[in-house]
PyMOL Python script that loads the backbone (N, CA, C, O; Angstrom):
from pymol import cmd

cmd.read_pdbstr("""\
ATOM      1  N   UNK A   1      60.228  30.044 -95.698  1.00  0.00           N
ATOM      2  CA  UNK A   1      60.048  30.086 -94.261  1.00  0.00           C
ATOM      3  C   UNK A   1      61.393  30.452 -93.637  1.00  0.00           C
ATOM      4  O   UNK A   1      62.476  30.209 -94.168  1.00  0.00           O
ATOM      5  N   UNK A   2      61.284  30.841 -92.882  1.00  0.00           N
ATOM      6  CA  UNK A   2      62.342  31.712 -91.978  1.00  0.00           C
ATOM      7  C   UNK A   2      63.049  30.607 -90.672  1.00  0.00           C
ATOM      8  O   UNK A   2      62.356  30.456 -89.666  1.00  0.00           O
ATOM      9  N   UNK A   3      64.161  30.012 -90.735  1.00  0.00           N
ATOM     10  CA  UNK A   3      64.195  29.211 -89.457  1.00  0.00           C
ATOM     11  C   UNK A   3      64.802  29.999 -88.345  1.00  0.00           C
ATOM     12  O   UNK A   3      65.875  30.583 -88.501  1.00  0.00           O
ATOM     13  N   UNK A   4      63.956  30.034 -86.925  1.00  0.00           N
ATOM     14  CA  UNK A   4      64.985  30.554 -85.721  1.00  0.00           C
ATOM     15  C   UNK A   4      65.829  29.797 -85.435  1.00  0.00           C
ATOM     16  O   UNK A   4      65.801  28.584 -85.229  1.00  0.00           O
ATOM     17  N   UNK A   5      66.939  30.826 -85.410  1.00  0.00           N
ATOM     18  CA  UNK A   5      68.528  30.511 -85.309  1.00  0.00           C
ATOM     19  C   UNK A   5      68.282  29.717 -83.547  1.00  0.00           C
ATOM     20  O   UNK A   5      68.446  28.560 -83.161  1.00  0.00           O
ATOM     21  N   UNK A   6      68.005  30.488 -83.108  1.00  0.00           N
ATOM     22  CA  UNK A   6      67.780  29.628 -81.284  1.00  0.00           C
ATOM     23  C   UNK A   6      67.148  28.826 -81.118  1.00  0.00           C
ATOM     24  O   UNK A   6      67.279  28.227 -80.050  1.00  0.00           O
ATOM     25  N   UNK A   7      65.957  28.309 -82.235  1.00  0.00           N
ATOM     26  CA  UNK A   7      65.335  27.370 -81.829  1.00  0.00           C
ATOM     27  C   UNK A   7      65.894  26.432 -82.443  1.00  0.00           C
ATOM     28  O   UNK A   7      66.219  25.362 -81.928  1.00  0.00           O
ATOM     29  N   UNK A   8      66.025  26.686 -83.368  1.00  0.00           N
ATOM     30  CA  UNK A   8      67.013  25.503 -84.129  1.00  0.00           C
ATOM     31  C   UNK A   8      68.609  25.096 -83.634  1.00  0.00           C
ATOM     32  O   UNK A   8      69.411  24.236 -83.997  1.00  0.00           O
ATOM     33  N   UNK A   9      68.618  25.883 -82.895  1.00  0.00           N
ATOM     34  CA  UNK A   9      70.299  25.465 -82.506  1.00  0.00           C
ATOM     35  C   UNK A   9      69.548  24.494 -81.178  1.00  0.00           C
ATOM     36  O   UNK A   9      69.853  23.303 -81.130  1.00  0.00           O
ATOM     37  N   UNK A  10      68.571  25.063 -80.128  1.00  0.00           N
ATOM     38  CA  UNK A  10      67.840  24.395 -78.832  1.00  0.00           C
ATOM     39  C   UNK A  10      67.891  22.920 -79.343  1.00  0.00           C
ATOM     40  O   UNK A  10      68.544  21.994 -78.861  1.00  0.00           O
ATOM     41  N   UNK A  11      66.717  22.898 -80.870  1.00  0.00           N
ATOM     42  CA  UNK A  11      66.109  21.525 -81.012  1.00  0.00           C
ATOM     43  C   UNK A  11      67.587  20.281 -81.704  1.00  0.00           C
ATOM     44  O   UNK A  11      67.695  19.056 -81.653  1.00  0.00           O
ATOM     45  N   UNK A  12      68.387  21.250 -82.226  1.00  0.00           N
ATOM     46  CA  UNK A  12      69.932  20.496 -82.737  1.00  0.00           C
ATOM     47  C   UNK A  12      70.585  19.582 -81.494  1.00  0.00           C
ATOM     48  O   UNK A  12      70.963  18.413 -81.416  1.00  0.00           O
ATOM     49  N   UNK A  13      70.535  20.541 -80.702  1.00  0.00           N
ATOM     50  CA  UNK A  13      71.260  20.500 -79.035  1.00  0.00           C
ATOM     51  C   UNK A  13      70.330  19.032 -78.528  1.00  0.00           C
ATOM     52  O   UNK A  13      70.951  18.114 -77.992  1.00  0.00           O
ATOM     53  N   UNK A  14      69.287  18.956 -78.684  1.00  0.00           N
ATOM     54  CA  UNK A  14      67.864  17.719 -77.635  1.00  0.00           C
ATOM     55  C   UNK A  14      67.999  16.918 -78.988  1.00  0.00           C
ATOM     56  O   UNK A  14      67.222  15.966 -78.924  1.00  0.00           O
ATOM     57  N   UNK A  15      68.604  16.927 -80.058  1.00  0.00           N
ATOM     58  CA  UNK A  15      68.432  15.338 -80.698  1.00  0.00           C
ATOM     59  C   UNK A  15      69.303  14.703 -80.971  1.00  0.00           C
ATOM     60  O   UNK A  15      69.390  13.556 -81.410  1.00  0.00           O
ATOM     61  N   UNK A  16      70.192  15.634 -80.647  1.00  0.00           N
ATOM     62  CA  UNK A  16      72.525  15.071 -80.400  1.00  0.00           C
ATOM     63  C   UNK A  16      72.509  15.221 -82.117  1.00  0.00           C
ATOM     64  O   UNK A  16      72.240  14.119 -82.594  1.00  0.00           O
ATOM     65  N   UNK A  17      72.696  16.152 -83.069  1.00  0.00           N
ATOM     66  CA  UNK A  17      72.653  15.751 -84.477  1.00  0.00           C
ATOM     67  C   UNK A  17      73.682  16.834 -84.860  1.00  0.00           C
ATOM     68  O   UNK A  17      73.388  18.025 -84.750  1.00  0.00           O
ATOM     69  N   UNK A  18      74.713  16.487 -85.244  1.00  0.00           N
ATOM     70  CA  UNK A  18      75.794  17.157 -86.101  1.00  0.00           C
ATOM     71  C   UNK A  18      74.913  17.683 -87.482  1.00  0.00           C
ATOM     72  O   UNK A  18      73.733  17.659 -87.831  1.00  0.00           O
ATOM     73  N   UNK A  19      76.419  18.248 -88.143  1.00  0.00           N
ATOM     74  CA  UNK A  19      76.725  18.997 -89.463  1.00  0.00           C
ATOM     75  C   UNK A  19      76.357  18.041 -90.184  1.00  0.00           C
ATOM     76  O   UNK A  19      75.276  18.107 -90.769  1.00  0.00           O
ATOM     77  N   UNK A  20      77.359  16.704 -90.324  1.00  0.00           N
ATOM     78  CA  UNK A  20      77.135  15.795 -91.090  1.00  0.00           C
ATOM     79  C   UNK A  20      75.533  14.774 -91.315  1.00  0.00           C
ATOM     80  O   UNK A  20      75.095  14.301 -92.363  1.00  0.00           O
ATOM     81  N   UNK A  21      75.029  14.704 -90.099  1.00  0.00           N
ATOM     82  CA  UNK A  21      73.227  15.044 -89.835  1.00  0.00           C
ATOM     83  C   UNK A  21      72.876  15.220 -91.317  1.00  0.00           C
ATOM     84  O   UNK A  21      72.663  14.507 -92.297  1.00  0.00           O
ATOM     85  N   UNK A  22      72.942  17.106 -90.855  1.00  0.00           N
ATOM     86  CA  UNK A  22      71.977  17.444 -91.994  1.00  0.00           C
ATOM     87  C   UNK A  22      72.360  17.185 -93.231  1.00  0.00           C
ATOM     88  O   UNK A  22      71.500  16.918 -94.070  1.00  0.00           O
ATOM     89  N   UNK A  23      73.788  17.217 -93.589  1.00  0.00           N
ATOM     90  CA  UNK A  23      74.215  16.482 -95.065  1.00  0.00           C
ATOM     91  C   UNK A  23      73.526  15.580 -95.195  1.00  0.00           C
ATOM     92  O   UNK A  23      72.610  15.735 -96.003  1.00  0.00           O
ATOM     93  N   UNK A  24      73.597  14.669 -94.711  1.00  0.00           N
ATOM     94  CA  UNK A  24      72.890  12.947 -94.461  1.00  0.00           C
ATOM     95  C   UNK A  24      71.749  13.208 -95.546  1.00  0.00           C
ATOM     96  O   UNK A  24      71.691  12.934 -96.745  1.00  0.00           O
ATOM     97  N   UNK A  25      70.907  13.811 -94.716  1.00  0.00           N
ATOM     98  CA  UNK A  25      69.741  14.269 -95.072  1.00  0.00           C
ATOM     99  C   UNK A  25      69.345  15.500 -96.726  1.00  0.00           C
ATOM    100  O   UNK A  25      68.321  16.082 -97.084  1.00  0.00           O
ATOM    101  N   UNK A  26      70.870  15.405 -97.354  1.00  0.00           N
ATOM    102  CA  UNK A  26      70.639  15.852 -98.450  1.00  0.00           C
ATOM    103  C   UNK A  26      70.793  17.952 -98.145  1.00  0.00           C
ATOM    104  O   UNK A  26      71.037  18.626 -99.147  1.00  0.00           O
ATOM    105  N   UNK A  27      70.714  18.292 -97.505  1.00  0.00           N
ATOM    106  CA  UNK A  27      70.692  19.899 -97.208  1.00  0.00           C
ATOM    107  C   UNK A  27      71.981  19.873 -97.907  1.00  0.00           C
ATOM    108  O   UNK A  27      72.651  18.854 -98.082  1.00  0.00           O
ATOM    109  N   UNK A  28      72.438  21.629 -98.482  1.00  0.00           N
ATOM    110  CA  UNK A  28      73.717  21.552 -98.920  1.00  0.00           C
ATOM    111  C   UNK A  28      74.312  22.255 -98.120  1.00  0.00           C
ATOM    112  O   UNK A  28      73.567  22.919 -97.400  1.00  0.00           O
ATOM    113  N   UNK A  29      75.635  22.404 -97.917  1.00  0.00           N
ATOM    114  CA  UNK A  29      76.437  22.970 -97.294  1.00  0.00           C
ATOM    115  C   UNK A  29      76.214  24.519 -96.898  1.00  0.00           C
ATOM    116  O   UNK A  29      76.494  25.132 -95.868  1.00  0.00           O
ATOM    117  N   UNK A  30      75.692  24.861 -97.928  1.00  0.00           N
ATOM    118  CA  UNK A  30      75.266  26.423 -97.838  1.00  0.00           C
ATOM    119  C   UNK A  30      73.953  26.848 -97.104  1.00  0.00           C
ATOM    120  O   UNK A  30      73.833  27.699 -96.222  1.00  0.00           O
ATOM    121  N   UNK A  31      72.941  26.010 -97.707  1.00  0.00           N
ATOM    122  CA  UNK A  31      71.938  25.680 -96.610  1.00  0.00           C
ATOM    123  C   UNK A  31      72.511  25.897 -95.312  1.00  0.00           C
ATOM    124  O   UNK A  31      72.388  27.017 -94.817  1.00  0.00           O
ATOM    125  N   UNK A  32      72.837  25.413 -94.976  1.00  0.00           N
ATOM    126  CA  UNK A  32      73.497  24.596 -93.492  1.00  0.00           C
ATOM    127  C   UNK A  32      74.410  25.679 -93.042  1.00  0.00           C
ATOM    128  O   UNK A  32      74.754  25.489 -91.876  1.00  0.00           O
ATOM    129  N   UNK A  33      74.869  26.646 -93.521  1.00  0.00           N
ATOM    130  CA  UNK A  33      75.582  27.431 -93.130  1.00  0.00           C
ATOM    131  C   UNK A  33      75.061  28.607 -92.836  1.00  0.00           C
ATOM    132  O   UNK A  33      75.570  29.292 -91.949  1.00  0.00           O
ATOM    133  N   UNK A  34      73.623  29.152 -93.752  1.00  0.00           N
ATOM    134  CA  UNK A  34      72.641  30.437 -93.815  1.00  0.00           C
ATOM    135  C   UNK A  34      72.151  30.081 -92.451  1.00  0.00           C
ATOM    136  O   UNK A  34      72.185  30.922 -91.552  1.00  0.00           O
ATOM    137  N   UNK A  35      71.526  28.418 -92.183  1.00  0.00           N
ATOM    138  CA  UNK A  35      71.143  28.349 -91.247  1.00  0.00           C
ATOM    139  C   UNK A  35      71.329  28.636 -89.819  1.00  0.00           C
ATOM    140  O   UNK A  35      70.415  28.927 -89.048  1.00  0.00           O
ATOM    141  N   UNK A  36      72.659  28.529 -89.497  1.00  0.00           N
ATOM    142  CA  UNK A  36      74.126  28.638 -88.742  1.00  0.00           C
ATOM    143  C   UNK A  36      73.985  30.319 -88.276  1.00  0.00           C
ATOM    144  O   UNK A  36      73.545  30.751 -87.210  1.00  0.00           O
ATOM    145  N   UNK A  37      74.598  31.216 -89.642  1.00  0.00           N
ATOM    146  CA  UNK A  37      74.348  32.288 -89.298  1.00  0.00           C
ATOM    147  C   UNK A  37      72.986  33.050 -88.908  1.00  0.00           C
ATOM    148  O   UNK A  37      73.122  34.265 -88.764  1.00  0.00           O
ATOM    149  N   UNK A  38      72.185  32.727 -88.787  1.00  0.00           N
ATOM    150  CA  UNK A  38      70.889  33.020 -88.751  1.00  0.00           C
ATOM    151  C   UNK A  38      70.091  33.608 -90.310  1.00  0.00           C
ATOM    152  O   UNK A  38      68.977  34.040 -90.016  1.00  0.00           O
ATOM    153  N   UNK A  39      70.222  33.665 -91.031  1.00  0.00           N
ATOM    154  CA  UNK A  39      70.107  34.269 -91.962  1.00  0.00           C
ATOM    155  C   UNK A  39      69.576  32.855 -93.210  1.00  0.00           C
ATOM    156  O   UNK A  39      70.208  32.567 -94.226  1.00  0.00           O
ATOM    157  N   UNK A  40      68.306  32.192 -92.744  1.00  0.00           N
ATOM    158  CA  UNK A  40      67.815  31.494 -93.559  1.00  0.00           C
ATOM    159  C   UNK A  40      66.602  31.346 -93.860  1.00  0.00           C
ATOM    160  O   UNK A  40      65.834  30.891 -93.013  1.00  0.00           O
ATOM    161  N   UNK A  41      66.144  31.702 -95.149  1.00  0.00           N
ATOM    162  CA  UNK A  41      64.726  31.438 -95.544  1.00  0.00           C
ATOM    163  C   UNK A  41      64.662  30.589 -96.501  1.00  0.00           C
ATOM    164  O   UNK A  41      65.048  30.810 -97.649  1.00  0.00           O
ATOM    165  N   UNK A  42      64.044  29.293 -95.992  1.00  0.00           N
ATOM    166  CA  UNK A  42      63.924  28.149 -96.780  1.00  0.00           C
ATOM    167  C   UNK A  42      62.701  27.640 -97.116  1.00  0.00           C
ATOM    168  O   UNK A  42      61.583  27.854 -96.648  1.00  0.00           O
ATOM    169  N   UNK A  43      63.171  26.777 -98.195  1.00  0.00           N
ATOM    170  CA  UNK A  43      61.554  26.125 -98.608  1.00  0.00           C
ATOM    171  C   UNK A  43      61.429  25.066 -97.176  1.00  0.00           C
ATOM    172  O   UNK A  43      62.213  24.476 -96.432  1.00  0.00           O
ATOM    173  N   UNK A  44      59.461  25.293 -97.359  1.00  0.00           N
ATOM    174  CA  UNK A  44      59.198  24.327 -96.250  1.00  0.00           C
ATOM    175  C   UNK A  44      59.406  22.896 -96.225  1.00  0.00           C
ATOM    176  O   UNK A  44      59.521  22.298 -95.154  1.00  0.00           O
ATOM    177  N   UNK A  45      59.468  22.227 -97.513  1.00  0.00           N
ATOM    178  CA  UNK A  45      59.846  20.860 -97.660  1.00  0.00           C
ATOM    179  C   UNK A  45      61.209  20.601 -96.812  1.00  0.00           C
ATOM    180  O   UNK A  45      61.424  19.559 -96.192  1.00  0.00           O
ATOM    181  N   UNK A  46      61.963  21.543 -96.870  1.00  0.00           N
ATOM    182  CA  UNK A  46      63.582  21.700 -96.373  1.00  0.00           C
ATOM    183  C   UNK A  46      63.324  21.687 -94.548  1.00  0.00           C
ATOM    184  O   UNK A  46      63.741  20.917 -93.682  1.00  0.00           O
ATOM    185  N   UNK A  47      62.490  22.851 -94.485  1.00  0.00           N
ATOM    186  CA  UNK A  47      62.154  22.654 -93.018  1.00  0.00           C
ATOM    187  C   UNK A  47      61.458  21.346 -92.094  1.00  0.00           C
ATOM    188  O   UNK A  47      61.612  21.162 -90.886  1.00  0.00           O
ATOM    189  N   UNK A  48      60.848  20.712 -92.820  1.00  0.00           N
ATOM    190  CA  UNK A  48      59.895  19.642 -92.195  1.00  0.00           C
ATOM    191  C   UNK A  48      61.123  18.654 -92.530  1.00  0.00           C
ATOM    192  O   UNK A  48      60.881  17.622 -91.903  1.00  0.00           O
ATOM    193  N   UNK A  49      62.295  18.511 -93.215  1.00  0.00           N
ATOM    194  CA  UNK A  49      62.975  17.302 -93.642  1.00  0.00           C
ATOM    195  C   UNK A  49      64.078  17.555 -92.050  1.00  0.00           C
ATOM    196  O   UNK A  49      64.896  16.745 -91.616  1.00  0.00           O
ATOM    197  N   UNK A  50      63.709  19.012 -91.429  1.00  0.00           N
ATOM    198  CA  UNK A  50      65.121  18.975 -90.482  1.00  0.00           C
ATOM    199  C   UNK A  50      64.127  18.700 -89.182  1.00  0.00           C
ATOM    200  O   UNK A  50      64.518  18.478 -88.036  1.00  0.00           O
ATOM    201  N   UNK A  51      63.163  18.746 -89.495  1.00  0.00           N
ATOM    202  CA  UNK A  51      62.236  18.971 -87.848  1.00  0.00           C
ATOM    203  C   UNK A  51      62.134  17.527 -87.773  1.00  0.00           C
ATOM    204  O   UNK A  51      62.338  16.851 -86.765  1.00  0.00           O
ATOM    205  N   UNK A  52      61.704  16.985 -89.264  1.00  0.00           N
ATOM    206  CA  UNK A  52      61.858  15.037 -89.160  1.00  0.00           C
ATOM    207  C   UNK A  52      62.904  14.258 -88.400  1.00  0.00           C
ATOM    208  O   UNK A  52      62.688  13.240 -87.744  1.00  0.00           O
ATOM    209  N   UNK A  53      64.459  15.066 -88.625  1.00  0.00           N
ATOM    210  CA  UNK A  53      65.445  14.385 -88.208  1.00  0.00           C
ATOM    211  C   UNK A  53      65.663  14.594 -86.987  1.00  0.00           C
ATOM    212  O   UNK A  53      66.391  13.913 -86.264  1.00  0.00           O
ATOM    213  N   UNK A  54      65.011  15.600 -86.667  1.00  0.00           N
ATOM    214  CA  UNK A  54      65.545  16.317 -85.352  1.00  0.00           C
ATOM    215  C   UNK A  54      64.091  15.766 -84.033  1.00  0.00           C
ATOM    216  O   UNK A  54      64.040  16.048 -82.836  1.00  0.00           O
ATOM    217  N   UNK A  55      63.039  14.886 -84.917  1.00  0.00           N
ATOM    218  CA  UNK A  55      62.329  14.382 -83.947  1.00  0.00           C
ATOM    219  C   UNK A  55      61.336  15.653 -83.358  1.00  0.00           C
ATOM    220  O   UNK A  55      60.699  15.343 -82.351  1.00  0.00           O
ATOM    221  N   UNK A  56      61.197  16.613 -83.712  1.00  0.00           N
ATOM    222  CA  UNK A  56      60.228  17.815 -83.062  1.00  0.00           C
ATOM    223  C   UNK A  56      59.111  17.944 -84.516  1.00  0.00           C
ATOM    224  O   UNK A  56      58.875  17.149 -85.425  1.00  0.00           O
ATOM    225  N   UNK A  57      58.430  19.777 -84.114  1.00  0.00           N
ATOM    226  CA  UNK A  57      57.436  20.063 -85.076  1.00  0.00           C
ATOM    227  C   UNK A  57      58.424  20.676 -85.661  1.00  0.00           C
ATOM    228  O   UNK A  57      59.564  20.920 -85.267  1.00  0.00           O
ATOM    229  N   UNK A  58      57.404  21.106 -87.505  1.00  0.00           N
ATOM    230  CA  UNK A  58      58.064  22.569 -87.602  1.00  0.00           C
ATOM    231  C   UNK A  58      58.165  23.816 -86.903  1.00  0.00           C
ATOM    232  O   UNK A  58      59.174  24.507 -86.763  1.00  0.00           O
ATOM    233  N   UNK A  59      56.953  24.033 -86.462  1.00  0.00           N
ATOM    234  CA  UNK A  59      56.855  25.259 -85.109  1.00  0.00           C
ATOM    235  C   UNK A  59      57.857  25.635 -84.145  1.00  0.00           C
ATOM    236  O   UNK A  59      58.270  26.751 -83.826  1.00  0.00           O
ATOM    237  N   UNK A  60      58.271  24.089 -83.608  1.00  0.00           N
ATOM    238  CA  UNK A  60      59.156  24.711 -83.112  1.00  0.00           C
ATOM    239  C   UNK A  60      60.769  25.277 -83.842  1.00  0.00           C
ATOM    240  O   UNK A  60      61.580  25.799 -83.078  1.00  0.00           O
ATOM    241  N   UNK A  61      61.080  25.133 -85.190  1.00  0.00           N
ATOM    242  CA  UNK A  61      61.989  25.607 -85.685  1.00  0.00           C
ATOM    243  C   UNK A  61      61.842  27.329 -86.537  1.00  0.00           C
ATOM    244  O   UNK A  61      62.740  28.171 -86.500  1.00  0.00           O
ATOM    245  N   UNK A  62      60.687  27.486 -87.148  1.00  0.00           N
ATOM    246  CA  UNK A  62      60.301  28.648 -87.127  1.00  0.00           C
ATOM    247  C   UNK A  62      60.080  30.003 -86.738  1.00  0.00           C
ATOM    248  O   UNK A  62      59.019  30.095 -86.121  1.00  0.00           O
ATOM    249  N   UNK A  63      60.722  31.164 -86.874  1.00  0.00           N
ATOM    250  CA  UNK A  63      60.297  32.128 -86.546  1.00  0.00           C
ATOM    251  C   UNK A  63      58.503  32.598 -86.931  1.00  0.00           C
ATOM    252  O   UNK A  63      58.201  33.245 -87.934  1.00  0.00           O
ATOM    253  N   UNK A  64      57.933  32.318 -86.346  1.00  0.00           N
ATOM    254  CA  UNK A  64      56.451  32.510 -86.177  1.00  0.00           C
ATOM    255  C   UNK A  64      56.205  34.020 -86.479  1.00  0.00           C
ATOM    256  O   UNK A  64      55.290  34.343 -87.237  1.00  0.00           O
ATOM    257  N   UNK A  65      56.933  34.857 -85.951  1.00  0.00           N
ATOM    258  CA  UNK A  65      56.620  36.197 -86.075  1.00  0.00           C
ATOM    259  C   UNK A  65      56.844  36.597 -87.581  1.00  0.00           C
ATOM    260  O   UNK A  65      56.450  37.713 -87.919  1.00  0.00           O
ATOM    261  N   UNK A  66      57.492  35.715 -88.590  1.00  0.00           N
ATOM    262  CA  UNK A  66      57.353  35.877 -90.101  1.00  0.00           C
ATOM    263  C   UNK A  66      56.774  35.876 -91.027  1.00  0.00           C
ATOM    264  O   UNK A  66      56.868  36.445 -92.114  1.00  0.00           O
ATOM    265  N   UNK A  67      55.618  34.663 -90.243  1.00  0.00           N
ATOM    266  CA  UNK A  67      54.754  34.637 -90.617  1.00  0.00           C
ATOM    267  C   UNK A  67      53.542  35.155 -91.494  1.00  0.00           C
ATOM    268  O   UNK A  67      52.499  34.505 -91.550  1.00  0.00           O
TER     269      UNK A  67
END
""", "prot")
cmd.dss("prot")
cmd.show_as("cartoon", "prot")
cmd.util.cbc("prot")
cmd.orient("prot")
């Protein structure tokens, strides 16, 4: 799955959650960095573990149009 870089930076921004966040949560550094640059296609287990922390859906972290 493809995460949007804007939506994911929006939903980062509405749950106050740092870098160290998603470490927390086991993501690796590199993860976390593809994500950053926009340039991430991840497994969905990975996606639902950031939409968990971040308190939203997956939908809204997704580029939908990748679909």
């Amino acid at each position: 799955m493809k995460i949007d870089r804007k939506k994911y930076l929006l939903a980062r921004a509405r749950a106050c959650k740092s870098h160290k966040d998603l470490l927390d949560i086991g993501l690796s550094r590199g993860t976390i960095t593809r994500i950053n640059a926009g340039d991430a296609n991840v497994l969905p287990e990975t996606v639902g573990r950031i939409a968990k922390l971040f308190g939203c859906d997956v939908a809204d972290l997704v580029d939908t149009d990748d679909m």
